[in-house]
N, C-alpha and C positions, 0 to 999 in steps of 0.2 A: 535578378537584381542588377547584373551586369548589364543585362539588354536594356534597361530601364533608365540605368545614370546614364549611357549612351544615346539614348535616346533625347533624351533632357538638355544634355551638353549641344547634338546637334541642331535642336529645336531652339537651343537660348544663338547657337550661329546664326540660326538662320534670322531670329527676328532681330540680329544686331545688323545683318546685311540683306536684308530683302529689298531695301529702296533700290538701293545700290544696285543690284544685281536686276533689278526689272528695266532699271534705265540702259545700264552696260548692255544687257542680250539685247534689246532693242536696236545697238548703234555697234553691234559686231563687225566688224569691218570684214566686207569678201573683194578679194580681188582678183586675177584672173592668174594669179601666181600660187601654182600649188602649194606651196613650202607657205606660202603665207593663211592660207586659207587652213592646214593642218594647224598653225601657230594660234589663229585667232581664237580656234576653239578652245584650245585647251587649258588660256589663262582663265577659263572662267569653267571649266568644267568639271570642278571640286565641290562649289556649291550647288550648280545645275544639276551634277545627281543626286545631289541630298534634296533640295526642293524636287525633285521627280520620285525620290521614294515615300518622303515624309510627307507632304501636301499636296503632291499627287498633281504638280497641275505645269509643269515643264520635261515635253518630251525627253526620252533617255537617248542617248546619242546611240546610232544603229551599230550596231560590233565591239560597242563599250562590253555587254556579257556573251557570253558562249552563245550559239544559235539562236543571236537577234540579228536580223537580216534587215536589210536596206532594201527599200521599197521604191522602186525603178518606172516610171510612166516614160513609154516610148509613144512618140507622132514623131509624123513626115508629110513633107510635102503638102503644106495647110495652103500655099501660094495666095497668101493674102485671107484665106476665108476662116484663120483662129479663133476670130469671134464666135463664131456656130459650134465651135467642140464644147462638149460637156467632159470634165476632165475628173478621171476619179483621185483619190486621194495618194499622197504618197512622200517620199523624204525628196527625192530628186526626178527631176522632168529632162528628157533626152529630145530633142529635134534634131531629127536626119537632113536638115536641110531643106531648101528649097519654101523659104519664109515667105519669098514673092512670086510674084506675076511676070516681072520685067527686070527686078531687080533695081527697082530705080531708089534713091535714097529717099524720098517720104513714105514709100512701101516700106524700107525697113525698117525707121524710123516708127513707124505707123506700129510694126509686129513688137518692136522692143519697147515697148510704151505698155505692151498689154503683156509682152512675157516678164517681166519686171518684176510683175503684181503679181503674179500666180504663186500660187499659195504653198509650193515647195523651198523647203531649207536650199537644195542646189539648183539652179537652172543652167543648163546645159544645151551650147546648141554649134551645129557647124553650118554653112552657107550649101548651098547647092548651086548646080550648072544654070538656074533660073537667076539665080543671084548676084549679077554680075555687077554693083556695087562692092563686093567684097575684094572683086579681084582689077578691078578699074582703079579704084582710090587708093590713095599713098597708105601706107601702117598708121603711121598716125593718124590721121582722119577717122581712119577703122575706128581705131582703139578712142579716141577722143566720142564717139557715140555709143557707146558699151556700155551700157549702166554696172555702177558696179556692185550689183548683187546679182549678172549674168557672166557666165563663164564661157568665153568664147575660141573656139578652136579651130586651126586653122593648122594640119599638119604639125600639131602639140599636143601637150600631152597636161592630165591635172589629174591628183593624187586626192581623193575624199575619202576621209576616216580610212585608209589602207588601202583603196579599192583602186586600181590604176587605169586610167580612162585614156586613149588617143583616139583624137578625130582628124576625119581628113575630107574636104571638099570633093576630093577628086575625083573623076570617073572615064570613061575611055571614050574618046575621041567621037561625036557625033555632030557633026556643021556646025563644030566653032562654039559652041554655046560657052558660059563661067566654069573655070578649073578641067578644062578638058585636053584632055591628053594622049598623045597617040600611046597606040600598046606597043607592050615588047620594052624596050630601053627606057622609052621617056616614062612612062608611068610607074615603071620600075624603082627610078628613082625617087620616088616619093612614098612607094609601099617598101623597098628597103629601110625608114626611117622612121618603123612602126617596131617599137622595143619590144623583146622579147617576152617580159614579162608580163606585158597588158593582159587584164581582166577582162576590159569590155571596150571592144575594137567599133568605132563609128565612124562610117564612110557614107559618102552620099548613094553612091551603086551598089549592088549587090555582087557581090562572087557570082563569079558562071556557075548556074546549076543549082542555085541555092536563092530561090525566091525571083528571077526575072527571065521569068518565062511572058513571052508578049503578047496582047488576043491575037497576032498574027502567028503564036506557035514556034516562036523562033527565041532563044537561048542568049540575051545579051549580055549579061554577066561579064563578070574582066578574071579570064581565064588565070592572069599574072594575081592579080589580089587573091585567089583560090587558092595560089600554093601557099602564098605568105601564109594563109590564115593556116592552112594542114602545117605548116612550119611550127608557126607561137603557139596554136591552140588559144586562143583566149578562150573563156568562159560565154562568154557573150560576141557575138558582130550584128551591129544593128545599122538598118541602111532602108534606104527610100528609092525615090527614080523610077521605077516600075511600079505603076498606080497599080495596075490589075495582078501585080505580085503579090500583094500583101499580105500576112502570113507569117505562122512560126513554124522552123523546123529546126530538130537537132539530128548532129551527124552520128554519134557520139562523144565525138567532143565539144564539139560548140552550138550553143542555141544562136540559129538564126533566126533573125527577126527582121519583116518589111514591115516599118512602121507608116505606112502611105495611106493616110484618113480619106483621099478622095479617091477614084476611081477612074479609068481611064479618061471618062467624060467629063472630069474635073467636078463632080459631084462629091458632095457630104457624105459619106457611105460607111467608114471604116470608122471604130471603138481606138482609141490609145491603147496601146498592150501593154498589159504589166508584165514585169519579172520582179524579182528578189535575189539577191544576192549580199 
């Protein structure tokens, strides 16, 4: 009888606030400030789970119950050709970077047009060493083409439903290309500024040893971003740059993953990897 007037009570909520609430989820504001993107949710997530239990027809926010996990789509390195991926389904989409060809701005222009749309609650993405609009153009510029239901990082960090995310462009030093950095001190100082507590660690290169092995058989990895990671441990390090790396592996403690769709010959080849977390 309990279950019953409860029931009743919630169902007379919901149809005093259903318009309301289909307009409001609609025009939830995301921005690329963690703190705000945690805020947005939660004025509205009192009704959102009651229309997700009762009528069944507004997903449950992922980590709201015990062992409901968040559904994670990693790509890399689409350099212009994201049209061609068939993308499976999921709460949030990860790109390792490297969105263009040249990195000129109607190439990026061109990828943020189409990651916008896609059909994940988070879009998540960092630049690559192909990307060299991110690191040419002033911050504001950047940030003034940033749609904002994409979360863009750059050596930051963004906080969803508890999950603690830091991306970084960077990769070690190879003829100059976007975000490249010699090893040893200078690239040091950008993997020192990777918090201890990060979940899921996003860099454009790969650690030495973990995913960027080259068809020439040679180990290019940034030996310095390999202790950082033995240091935090995150859960996850997901990273691109070596097409013909692509692949999961874990150490045991961290699942690596190259998310790099094309292959060395800049072909179509590679599936999006899921994880959960």
């Amino acid at each position: 009888m309990a279950h019953f007037i409860a029931l009743k009570f919630v169902n007379q909520i919901l149809f005093e606030h259903i318009s309301t609430l289909n307009e409001n989820y609609r025009h939830i504001p995301t921005t690329n400030n963690s703190s705000d993107i945690e805020v947005n949710y939660e004025s509205y997530w009192g009704i959102l789970m009651f229309k997700k239990i009762f009528i069944n027809q507004t997903p449950a926010k992922p980590g709201f119950f015990i062992g409901v996990k968040m559904k994670f789509v990693a790509i890399s390195d689409t350099h212009g050709m994201h049209n061609r991926l068939i993308l499976p389904k999921g709460d949030a989409i990860i790109h390792a970077g490297d969105i263009s060809r040249m990195g000129h701005e109607e190439e990026v222009i061109e990828f943020l047009n189409w990651f916008k749309e896609l059909d994940f609650r988070h879009k998540i993405f960092i630049p690559g060493n192909h990307d060299f609009f991110f690191e040419s153009s002033s911050p504001q510029k950047v940030y003034d083409i940033i749609p904002e239901n994409v979360i863009y990082l750059n050596d930051s960090a963004v906080t969803i439903d508890g999950i603690k995310i830091w991306g970084s462009p960077i990769s070690p030093w190879f003829h100059d290309w976007a975000f490249n950095r010699k090893r040893g001190f200078e690239i040091n100082m950008h993997w020192n500024r990777i918090p201890p507590d990060t979940d899921i660690l996003i860099t454009h290169g790969p650690a030495y040893g973990r995913l960027d092995k080259t068809i020439y058989g040679d180990y290019v990895g940034c030996e310095d971003l390999l202790n950082k990671i033995h240091d935090i441990k995150p859960k996850y390090h997901i990273c691109g740059h070596i097409h013909e790396a692509y692949g999961k592996w874990n150490d045991g403690n961290t699942t690596f993953i190259n998310a790099s769709v094309l292959d060395h010959k800049y072909r179509m080849k590679n599936e999006a990897i899921l994880f959960e977390l």
